[in-house]
N, CA, C and O of each residue as an XYZ file, in Angstrom:
320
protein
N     123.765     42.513    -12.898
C     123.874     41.801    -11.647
C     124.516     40.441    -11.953
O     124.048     39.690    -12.809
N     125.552     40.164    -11.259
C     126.325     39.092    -11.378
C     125.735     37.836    -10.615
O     124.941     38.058     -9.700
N     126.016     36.745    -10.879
C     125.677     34.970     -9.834
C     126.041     35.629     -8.219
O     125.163     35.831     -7.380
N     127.052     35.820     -8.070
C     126.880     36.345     -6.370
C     126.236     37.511     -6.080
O     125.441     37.482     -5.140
N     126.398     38.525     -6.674
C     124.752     39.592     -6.094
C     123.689     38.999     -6.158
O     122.958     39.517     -5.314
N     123.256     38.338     -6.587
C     122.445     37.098     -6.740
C     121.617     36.791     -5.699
O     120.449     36.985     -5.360
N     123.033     36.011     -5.129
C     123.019     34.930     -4.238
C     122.646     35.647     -3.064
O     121.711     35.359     -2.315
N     123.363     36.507     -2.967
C     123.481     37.832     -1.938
C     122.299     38.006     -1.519
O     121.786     37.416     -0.568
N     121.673     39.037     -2.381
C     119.981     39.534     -2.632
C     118.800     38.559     -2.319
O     117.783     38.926     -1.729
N     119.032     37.209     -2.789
C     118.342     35.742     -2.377
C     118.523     35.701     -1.126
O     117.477     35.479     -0.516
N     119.651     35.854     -0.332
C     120.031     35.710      1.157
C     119.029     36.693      2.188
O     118.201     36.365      3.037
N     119.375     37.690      1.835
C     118.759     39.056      2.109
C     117.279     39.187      2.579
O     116.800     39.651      3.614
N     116.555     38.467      1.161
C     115.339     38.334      0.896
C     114.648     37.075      1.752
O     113.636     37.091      2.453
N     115.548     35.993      1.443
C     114.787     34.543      1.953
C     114.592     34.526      3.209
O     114.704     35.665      3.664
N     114.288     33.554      4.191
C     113.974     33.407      5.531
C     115.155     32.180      5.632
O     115.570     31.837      6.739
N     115.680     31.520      4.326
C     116.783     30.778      4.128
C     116.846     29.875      2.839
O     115.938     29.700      2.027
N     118.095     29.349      2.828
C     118.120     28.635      1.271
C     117.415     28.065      1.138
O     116.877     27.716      2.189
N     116.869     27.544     -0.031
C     115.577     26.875     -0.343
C     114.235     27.063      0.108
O     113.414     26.146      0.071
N     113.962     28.248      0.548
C     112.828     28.949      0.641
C     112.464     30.002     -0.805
O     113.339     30.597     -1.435
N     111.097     30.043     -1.095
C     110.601     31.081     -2.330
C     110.736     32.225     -1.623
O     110.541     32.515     -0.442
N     111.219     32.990     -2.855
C     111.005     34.743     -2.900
C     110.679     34.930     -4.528
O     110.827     34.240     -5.537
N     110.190     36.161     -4.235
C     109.221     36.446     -5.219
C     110.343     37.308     -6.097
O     111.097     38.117     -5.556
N     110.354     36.995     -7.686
C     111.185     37.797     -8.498
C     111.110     39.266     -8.273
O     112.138     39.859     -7.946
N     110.189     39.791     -8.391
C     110.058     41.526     -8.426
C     110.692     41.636     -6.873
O     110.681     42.830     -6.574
N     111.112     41.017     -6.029
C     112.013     41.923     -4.849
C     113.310     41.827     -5.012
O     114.131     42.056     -4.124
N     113.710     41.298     -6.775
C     115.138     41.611     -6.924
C     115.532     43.239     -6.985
O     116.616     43.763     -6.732
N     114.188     43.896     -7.438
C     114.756     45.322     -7.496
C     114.805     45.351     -9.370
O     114.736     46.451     -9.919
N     114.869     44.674     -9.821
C     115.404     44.902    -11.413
C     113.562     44.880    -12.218
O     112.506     44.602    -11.649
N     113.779     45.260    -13.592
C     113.096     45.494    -14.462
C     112.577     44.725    -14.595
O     113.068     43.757    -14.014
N     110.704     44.282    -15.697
C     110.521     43.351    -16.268
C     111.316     42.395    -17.299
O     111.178     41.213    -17.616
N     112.090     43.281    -17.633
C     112.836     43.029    -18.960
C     114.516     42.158    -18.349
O     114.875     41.029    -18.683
N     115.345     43.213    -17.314
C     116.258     42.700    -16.941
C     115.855     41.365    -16.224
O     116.437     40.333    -16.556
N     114.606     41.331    -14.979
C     114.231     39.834    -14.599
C     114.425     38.784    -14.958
O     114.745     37.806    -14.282
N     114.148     38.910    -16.767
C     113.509     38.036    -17.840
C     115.180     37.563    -18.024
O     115.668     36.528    -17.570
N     115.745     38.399    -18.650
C     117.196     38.282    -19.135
C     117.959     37.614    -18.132
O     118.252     36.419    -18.163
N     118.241     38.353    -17.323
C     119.281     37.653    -15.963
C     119.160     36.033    -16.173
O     119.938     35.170    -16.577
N     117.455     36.037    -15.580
C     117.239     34.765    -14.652
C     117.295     33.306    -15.834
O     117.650     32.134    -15.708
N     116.732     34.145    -16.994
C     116.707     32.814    -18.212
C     118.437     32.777    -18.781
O     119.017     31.765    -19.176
N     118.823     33.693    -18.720
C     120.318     33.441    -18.641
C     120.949     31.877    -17.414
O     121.151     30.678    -17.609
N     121.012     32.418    -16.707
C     121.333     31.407    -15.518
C     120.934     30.322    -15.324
O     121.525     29.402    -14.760
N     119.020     30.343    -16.154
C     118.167     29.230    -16.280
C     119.311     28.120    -17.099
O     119.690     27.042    -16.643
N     119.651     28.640    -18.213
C     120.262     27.782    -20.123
C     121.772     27.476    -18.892
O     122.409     26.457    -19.157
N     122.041     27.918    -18.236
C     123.848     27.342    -17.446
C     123.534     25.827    -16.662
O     123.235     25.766    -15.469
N     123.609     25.103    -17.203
C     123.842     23.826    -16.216
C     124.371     24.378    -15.065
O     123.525     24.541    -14.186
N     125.356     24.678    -14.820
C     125.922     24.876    -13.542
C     125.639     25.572    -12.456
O     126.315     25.645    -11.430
N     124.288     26.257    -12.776
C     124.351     27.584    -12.322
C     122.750     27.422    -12.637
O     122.165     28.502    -12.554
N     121.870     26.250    -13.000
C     120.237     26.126    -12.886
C     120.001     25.334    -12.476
O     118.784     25.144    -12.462
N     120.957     24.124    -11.755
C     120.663     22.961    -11.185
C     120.672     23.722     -9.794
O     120.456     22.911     -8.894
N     120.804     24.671     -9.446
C     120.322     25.404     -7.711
C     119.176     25.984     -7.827
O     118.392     26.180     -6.899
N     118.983     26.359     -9.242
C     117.233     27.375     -8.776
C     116.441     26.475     -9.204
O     116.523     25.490     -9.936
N     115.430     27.151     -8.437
C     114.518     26.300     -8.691
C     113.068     27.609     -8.651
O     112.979     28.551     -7.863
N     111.901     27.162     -9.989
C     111.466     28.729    -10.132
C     109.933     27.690     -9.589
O     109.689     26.499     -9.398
N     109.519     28.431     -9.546
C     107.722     28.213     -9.337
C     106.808     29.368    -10.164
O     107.155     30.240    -10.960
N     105.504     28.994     -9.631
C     104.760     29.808    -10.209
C     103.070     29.975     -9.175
O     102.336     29.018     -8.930
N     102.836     31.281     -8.779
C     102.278     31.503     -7.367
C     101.842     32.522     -7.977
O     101.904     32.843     -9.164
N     101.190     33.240     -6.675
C     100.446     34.888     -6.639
C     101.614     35.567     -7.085
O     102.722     35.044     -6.967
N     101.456     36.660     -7.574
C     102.836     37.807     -7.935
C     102.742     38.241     -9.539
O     101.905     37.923    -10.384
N     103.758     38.971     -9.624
C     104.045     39.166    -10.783
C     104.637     38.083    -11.228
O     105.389     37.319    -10.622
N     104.152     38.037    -12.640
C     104.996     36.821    -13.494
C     106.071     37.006    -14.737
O     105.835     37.870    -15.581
N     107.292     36.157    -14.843
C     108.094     36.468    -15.966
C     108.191     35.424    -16.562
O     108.082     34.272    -16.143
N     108.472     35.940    -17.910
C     108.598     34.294    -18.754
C     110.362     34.040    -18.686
O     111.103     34.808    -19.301
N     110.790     33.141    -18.055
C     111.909     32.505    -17.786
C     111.922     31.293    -18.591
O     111.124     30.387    -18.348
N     112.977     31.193    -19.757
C     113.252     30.026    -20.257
C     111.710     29.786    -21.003
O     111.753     28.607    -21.357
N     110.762     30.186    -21.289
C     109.486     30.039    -22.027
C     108.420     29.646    -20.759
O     107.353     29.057    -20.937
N     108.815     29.990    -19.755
C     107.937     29.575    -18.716
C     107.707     30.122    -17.860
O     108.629     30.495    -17.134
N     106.189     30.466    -17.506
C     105.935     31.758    -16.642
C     106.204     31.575    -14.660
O     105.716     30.661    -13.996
N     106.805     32.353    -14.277
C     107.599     32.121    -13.295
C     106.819     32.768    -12.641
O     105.829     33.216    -13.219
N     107.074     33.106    -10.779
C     107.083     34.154    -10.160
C     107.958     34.002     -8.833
O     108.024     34.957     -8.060
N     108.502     33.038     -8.616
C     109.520     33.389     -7.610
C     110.504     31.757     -8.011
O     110.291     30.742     -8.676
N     111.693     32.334     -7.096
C     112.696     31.531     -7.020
C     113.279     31.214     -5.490
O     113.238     31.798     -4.406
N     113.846     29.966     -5.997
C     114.320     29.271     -4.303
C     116.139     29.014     -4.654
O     116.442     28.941     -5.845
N     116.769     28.944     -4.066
C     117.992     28.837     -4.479
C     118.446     27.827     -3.052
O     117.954     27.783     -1.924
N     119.741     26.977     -3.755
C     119.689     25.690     -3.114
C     121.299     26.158     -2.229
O     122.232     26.632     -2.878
N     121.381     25.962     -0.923
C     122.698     26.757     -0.273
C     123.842     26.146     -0.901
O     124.967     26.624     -0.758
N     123.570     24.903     -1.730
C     125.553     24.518     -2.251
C     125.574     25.306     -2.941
O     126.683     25.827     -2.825
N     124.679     26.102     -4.117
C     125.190     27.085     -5.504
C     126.522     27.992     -4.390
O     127.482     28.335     -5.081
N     126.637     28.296     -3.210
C     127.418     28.703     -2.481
C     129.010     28.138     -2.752
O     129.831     29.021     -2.505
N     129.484     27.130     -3.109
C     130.391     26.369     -3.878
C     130.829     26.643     -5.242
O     131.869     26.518     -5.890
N     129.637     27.065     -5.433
C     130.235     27.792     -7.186
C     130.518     29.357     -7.336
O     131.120     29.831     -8.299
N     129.931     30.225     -6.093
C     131.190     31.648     -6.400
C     132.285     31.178     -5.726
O     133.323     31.840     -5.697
């Protein structure tokens, strides 16, 4: 899954930008979750829009830190 399926799927999911959704309604694995999102986490360019928390849900360790949902900020919209 690429930065704009992403963004896409975040859209889909949220009620709007900068609102939480919960990782496991990306549809992907424990494992891919982990990978993707700590990928994107280490990108300056591309982690200064998310923003992760940590709530009820399933949890992933993102970047060494246990997560469970993400908010995404509507300018990352500027960078696809």
């Amino acid at each position: 899954m690429n930065l704009r399926e992403v963004v896409e799927r975040y859209a889909k999911l949220a009620s709007g930008f900068g609102q939480p959704v919960a990782l496991n309604g990306f549809g992907l694995t424990a494992e891919e979750t982990t990978k993707l999102f700590s990928a994107f986490d280490e990108d300056y360019h591309i982690s200064r829009f998310f923003h992760f928390s940590n709530s009820e849900g399933q949890s992933y360790l993102i970047s060494g830190a246990e997560v469970t949902h993400i908010s995404i900020d509507a300018d990352i919209q500027a960078v696809l």
